[in-house]
Every structure is written in structure tokens, then in C-alpha cells.
C-alpha positions as CSV (number, residue, x, y, z in Angstrom):
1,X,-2.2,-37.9,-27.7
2,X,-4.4,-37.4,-24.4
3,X,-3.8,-34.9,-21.9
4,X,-5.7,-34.1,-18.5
5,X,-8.0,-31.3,-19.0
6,X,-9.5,-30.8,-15.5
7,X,-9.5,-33.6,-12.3
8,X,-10.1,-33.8,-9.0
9,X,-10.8,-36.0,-5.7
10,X,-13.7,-37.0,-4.0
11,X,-12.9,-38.0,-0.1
12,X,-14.7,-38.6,2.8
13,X,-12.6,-37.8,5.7
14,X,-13.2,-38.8,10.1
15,X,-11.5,-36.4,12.1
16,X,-12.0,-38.3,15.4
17,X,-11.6,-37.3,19.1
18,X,-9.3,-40.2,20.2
19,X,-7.0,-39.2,23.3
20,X,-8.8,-35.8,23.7
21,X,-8.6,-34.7,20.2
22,X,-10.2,-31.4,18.9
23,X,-12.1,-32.4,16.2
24,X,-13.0,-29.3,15.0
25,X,-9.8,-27.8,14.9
26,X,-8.1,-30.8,13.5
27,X,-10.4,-29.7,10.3
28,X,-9.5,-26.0,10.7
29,X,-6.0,-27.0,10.1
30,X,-6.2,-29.2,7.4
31,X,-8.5,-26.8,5.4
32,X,-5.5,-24.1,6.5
33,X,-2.8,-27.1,5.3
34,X,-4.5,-27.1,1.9
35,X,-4.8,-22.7,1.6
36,X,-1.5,-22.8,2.2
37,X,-0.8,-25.1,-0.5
38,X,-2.9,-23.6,-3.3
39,X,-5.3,-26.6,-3.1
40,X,-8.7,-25.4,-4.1
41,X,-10.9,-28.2,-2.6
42,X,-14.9,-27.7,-1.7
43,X,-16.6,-29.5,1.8
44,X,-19.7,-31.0,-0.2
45,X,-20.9,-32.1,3.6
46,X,-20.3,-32.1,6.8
47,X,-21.6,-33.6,9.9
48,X,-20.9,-34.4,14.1
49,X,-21.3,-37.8,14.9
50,X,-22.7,-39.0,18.2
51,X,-19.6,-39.4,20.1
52,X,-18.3,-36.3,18.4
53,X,-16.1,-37.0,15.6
54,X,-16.9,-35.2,12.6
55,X,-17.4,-36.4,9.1
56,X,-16.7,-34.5,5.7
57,X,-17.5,-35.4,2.4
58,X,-14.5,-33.0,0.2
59,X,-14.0,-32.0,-3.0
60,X,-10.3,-31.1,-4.1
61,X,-8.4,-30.1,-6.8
62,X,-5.8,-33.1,-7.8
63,X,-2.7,-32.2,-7.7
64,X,-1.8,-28.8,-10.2
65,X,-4.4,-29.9,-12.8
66,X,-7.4,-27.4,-13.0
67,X,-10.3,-28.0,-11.4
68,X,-12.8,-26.7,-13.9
69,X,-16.3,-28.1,-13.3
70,X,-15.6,-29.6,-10.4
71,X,-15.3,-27.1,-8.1
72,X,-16.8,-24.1,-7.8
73,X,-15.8,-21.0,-5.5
């Protein structure tokens, strides 16, 4: 029998600045989005382009399995 003992995701997101978007708090709210959720996740990196967008490299927990090892708050 095999069971999941701990996962998670490894992402790298663009929030971009298309038709005047904020970047910045595009990433505010889907940090918020995930808080709300009970996601624990961890940004690993994060950095402004040139022309402003902003690229993250997260960590998150997969959906209700523990995190353990992964992430660490």
C-alpha cells in the first residue's frame, strides 16, 4: 500500500503589466488568495523585469497533503 506522506509544487509565475496592470498587487492578491485558502506556499525568488513584470519562483503546499520538508515558515 503507498500513501502520500508530504508534497508540494514548484512554479514560476509572470505577473505582467499588460493593459496597465499592477503587477505588484496582482501578487499581493494571489499570496492573499492562497492565506485565505490555508495554502502554505514559500516565494523561493522574486524579481522586476525590465519592462516591469515581475517574476516569482514559489513553493506551495499541494493540495491538503502536508508540506513537511518542503516548506518552511
Amino acid at each position: 500500500m503507498r500513501r502520500i506522506v508530504s508534497a508540494c509544487l514548484l512554479q514560476t509565475m509572470r505577473f505582467d503589466t499588460y493593459n496597465d496592470a499592477n503587477p505588484e498587487a496582482d501578487l499581493q492578491a494571489y499570496c492573499s488568495k492562497l492565506e485565505r485558502g490555508g495554502t502554505r506556499y514559500m516565494i523561493e525568488e522574486k524579481k522586476t523585469e525590465p519592462d516591469g513584470a515581475i517574476v516569482i519562483k514559489i513553493r506551495k503546499q499541494y493540495n491538503s497533503y502536508p508540506a513537511d520538508g518542503y516548506i518552511n515558515e
